[in-house]
Every structure is written in C-alpha cells, then in structure tokens.
C-alpha positions in Angstrom: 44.9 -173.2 68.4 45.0 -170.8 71.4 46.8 -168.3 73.5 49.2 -169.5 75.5 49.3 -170.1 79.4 52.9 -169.9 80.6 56.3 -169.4 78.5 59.7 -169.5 79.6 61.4 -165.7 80.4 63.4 -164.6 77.5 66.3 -163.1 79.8 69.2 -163.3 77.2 68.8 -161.3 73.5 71.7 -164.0 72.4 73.1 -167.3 73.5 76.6 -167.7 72.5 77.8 -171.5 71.5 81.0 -172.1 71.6 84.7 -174.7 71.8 87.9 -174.0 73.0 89.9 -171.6 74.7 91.6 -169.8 71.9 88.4 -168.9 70.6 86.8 -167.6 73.6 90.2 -165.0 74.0 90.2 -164.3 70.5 87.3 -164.3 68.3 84.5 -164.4 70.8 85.7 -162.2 73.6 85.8 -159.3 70.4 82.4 -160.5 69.2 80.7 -160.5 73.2 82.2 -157.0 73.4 80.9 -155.9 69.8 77.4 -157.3 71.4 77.6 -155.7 75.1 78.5 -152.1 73.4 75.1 -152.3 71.6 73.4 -153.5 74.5 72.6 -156.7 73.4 72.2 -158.9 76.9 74.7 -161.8 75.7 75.0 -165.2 77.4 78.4 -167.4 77.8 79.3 -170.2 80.1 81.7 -168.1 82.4 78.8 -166.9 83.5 78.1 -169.8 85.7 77.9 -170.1 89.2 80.2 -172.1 90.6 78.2 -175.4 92.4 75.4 -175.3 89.8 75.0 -178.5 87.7 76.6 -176.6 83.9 74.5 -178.9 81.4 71.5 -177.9 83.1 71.9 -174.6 83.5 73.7 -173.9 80.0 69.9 -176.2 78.3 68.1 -173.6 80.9 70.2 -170.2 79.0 69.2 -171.9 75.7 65.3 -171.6 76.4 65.8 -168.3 78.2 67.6 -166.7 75.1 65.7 -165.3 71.9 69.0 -165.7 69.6 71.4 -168.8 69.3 74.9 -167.5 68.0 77.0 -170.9 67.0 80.8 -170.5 66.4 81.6 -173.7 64.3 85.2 -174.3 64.8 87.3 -177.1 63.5 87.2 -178.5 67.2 83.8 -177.9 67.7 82.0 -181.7 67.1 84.6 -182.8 69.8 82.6 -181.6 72.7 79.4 -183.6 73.6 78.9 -180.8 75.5 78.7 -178.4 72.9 76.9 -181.0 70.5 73.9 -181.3 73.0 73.7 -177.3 73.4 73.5 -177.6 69.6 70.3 -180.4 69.6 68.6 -178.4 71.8 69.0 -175.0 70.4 67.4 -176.8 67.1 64.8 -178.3 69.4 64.1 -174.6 70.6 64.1 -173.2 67.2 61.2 -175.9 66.2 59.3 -175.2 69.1 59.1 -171.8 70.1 60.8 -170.3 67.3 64.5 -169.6 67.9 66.5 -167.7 65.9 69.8 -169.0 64.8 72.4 -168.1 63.6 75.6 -170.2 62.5 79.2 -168.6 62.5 81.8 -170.8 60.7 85.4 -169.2 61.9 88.4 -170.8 59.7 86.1 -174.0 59.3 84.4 -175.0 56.3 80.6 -175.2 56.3 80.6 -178.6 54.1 82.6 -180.3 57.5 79.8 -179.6 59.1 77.3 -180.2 57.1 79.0 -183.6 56.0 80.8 -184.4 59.6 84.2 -184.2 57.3 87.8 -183.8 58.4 88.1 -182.9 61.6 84.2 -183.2 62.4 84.8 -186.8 60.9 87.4 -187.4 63.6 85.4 -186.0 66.0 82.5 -188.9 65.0 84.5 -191.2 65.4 85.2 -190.9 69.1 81.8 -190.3 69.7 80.0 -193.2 67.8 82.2 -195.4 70.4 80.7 -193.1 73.9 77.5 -191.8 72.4 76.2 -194.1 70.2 72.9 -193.5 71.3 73.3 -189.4 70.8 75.2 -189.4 67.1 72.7 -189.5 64.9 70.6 -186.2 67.2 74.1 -184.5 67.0 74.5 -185.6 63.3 71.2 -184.0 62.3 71.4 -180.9 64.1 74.7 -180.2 62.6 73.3 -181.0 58.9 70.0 -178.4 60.0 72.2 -175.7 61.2 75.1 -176.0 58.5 71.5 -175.3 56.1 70.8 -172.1 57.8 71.8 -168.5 56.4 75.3 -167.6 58.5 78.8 -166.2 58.2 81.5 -167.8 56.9 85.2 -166.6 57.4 87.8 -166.4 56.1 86.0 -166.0 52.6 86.1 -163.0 50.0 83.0 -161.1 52.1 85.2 -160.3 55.0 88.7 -158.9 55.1 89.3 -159.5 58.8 87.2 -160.5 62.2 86.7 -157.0 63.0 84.6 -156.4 59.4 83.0 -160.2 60.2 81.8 -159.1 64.2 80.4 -155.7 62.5 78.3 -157.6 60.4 77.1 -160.4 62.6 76.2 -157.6 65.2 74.2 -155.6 62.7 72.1 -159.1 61.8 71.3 -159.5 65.4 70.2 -155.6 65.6 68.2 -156.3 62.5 66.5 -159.9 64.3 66.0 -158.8 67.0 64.5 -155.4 65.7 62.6 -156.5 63.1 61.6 -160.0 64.3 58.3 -160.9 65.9 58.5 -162.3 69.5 57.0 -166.5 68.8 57.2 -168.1 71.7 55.1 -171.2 71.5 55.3 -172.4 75.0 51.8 -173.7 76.8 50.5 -173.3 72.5 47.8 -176.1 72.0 47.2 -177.6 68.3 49.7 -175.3 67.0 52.9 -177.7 65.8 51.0 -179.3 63.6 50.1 -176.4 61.0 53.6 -175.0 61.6 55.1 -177.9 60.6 52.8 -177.9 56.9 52.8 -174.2 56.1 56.8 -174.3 56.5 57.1 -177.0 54.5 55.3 -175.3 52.0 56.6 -172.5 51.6 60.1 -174.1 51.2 58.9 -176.8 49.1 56.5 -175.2 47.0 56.6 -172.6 44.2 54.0 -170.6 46.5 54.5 -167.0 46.1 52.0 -166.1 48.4 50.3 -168.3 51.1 47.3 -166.8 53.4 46.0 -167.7 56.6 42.6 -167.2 56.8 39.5 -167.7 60.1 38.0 -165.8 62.1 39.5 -162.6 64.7 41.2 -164.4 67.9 41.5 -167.5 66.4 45.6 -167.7 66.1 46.4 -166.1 63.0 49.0 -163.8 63.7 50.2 -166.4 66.4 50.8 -168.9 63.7 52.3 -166.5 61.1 55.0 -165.2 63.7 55.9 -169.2 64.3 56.3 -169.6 60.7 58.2 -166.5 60.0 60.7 -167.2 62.8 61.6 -170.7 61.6 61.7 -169.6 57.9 63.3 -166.0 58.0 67.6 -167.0 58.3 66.7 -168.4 54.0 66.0 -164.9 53.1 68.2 -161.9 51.9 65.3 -159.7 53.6 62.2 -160.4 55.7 59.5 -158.1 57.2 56.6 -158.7 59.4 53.9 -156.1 59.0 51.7 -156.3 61.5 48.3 -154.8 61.8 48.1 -153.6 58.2 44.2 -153.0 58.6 44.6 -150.6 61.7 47.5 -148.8 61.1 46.8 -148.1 57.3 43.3 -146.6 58.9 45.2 -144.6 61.3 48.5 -143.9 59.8 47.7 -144.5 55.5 48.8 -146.9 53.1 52.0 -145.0 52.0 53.3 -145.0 55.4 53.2 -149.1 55.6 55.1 -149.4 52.3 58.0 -147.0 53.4 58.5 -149.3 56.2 58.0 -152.5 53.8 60.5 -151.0 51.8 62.7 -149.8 54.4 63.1 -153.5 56.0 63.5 -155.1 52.5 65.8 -152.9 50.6 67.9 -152.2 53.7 67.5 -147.9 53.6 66.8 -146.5 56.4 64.5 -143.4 54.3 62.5 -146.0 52.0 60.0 -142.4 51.1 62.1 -141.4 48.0 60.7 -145.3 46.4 57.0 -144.9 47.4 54.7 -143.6 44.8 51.2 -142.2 44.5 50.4 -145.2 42.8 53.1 -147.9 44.1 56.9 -147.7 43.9 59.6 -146.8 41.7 60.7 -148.6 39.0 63.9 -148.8 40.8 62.3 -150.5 44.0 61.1 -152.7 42.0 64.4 -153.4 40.3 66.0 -154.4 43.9 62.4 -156.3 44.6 62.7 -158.4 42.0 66.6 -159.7 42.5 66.1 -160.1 46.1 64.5 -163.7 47.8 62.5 -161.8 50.3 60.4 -163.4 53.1 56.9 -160.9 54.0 54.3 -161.2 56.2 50.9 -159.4 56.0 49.2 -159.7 59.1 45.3 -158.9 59.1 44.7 -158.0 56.0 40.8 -156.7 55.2 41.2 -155.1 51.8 42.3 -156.5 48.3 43.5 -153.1 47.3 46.0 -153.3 50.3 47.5 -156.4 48.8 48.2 -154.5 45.4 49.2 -151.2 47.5 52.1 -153.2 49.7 52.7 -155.2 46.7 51.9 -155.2 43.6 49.7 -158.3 44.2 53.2 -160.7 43.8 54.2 -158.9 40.6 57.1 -157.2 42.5 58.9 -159.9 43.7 61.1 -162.7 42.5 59.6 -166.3 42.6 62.0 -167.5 45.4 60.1 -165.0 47.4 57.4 -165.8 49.6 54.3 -163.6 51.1 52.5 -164.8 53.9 49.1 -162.8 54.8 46.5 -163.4 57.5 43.0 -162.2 57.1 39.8 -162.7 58.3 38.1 -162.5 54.6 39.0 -164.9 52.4 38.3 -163.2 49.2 40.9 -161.0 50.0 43.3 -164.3 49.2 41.4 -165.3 46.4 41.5 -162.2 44.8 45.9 -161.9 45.3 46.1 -165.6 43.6 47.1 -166.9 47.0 49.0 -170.6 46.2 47.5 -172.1 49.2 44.6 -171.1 51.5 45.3 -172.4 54.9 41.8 -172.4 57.2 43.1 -171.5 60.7 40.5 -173.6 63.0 38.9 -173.3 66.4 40.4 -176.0 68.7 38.7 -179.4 68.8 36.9 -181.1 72.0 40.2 -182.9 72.7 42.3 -179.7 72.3 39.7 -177.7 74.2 40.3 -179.7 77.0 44.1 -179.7 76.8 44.0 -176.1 77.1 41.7 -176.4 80.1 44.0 -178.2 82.0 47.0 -176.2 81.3 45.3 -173.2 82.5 43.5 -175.3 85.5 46.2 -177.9 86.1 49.1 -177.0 84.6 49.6 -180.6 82.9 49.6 -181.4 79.4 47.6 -184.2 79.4 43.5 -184.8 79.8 42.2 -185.5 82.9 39.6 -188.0 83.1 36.8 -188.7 85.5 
C-alpha cells in the first residue's frame, strides 16, 4: 500500500440524483435550498453548460463530489440516464469511498430493492434496449436500497420540511465528522478493503486492528473502510491521532469528543469520568450499533480509557484501531489482527510508474 499520486478534485460537498420534473420544483428545489443555506456546495444537472456532452459531464460531477444524495422516485428506474449515474456513484463509493445516501420520496424502498411495481415496469422496457446494462443497474439499485437513508412518507416524518431538516443535518454530520478517503492513484489497497469490510459486516468482530509499522497505510486503509461501512450505523466516529493528541490534550478530552459524536450531545463532559463514563453513557452505548475508529493507538490503557476495552458497546458494534504495536490488539481481544504490509516488487513498481509515468501498468525493458 502507498500514498497516493494524483486524485480527482472534490469540487461538490453533494451530488444530487434525481427523475422528473415535479420533483426537481417540489421536493428537490426545497432540499437544494435547505443545502445552499448551510453552505453545502450542491451539484444538479441545470447546472450544465449548454454544448457539453451531459453523460459525461454528469459521471465527471459524480467523481468530483464527496456525497451522493439519491431521490428514489416511483419513476426513477425509467431513466437509463439516471440508472447509470446510479452504477457509477456505487462504483465511486467502492473505490474511493463515496458516501451515499438514498432518499426514497412516496416510493417504497422494497421496489427498489426488488425492481417491483413501477421499478418492474421500468425493467421491462429496459431488458428490451439495455440488455447488456440491466443486470449493473439491477445491482446498484439492490446495494443502494441496503444502505441507511430516509424514507417518506413514514411515521419518522410529518412533512418534507421535517424530512429536508433531517437529511441536511446527516450531511452536516458526514461531512463533519467523516474522514476524507479518496483512493485514487492508491496501489495494493482494494484488496484489503475489500476483506476487512467484509469482515466486519459478516463477522461477530467487535473489534478488528490494523497493525505495521508508521507510514505504512494504516490510517489510509481505516478511513477506506470507515467510509464504505459508516451509512449501517446509528453513530460513527473516527478518532484520529489518539497517541498525539491524548499526549497533548489528555485522555478525558478524546472521550468527550468520542462521546459527543456517538451519543449525538453536543457537551459529551457531564458523561466522562475520572475513571470512564457514566453509567448512563453507558446505557445509550450499549443500545446503540455504533461504528469507531481508533487510529494510532500506542497504549493498552487508551483502549480501556476510550472504551472500556469492548465492554461498552452492543455486539452489532464494531471498533476498528490502528497501531503500530501489536500487543496493544492482543491485549483488547481484537477478533482479527489484520498485518498492514509494505508493497511487493510488483506493487513497488506500479507505484513507480504512476509517479514517473503516470500509467498503471509495469513498464518493461
């Protein structure tokens, strides 16, 4: 694994995916407004100029954007158009680590998980067109329908204007709280995603660690996996630097903001104790699925400071921590110990000429 050498600009906070006309004067134009007020840079096709070829500049938005906003409407599987921005925002969110987030306004989320009623009908047209796409478009629709969203009209949301309030505050929170993972020019990198990902979804691993030596990719490979995994979790936190900034700030000061992320106050001090947390932290800690990562850890105490070794959590919950000493891991219990390597001769080379050539492939003489 290894730094990277170029990445595409992030030049849009959110992509907006969208069908049809009544929902880009209705719903959308209140939820691009919501967006703009908080000065969140928001992407939609009006934006265009005119002469440019649309697909490719709508795929170019998509790789430039660091959030993907899909409105699933009942007519939203009969655009190819909008079924290919779909593929490749999932192709972005396994390679560079995209966030999404799925909006399913007055359609249900099992048509599009399913392709039922009207997403059925849509198939239908298309499997006699785009054979060769359906099964891509079919896929991405099942991955996304999978992914934590909104869903209105349903007994969490009186009205649009309660549903935009509360999709604007979970893009404040992603793009707040979330690591920036782009994985662009990355070399020897998919390949562990891919496993610890799996892992932690499949597994009853409570704690996974990352463990080699300083430079190697840790943190790098943590942030990747965190992206793709946080939308499955009632809370998430990335803690970074837990070994300086407990040296230069204290241990306390980490678990307010621990705290603070997970339990959604915005003054987490009243739960932190001398000795841990309060019983009632603990309480909200243990009935919430909560996604953490540790990131250079040095000290086995710091695992039972920030939490509790596992103790506090639920078992749905997963900790991911990075550190350069492996005992640390084996002392917390750590499910699986994941060895981050040093690239191999072939991957050395690779990187070479990316950073030489610019071309992903080995030169020979």
């Amino acid at each position: 694994m290894a730094a990277h050498t170029s990445s595409e600009i992030i030049k849009y906070d959110v992509f907006l995916s969208f069908r049809g006309t009544d929902t880009r004067r209705g719903f959308l134009s209140h939820l691009r407004k919501a967006l703009e007020d908080k000065h969140i840079k928001t992407y939609v096709d009006y934006m265009l100029r005119e002469g440019t070829e649309i697909l490719h500049s709508l795929l170019a938005a998509i790789e430039q954007s660091e959030i993907a906003l899909i409105i699933f409407c009942q007519d939203y599987a009969s655009s190819q158009w909008c079924l290919e921005e779909l593929a490749k925002i999932l192709e972005c969110r396994k390679q560079n680590g995209q966030i999404i987030i799925p909006i399913f306004h007055n359609v249900d989320p099992s048509w599009v998980r399913r392709q039922k009623e009207s997403y059925h009908h849509a198939f239908a047209n298309h499997e006699v067109r785009f054979a060769d796409r359906v099964q891509i478009w079919r896929d991405a629709l099942k991955e996304a329908a999978n992914l934590s969203g909104f869903h209105s009209p349903s007994s969490s949301f009186r009205n649009d204007a309660d549903l935009v309030d509360e999709i604007v505050k979970r893009v404040l929170q992603r793009l707040n709280q979330s690591p920036q993972g782009d994985l662009q020019g990355l070399v020897g990198i998919h390949g562990p995603i891919e496993k610890l990902v799996s892992l932690c979804m499949e597994s009853e691993a409570v704690i996974v660690g990352l463990w080699g030596m300083g430079g190697v990719g840790k943190t790098t490979l943590a942030t990747a996996v965190f992206n793709r995994l946080c939308d499955g979790f009632e809370g998430f936190c990335f803690l970074n630097n837990v070994r300086e900034r407990a040296e230069k700030y204290g241990i306390d000061h980490l678990k307010t903001e621990l705290l603070s992320k997970l339990l959604k106050e915005e003054d987490a001090s009243p739960f932190v104790t001398p000795g841990g947390i309060t019983n009632f932290a603990k309480k909200g800690l243990s009935r919430t699925k909560v996604l953490v990562v540790l990131d250079d850890v040095n000290d086995s105490d710091q695992m039972e400071d920030l939490c509790g070794g596992h103790t506090w959590f639920e078992a749905s919950s997963r900790i991911i921590v990075t550190t350069r000493d492996k005992y640390v891991l084996a002392t917390a219990d750590a499910y699986h110990i994941h060895e981050v390597k040093t690239l191999n001769p072939d991957e050395s080379l690779r990187l070479f000429n990316l950073n030489a050539f610019k071309q992903n492939c080995v030169i020979k003489a």
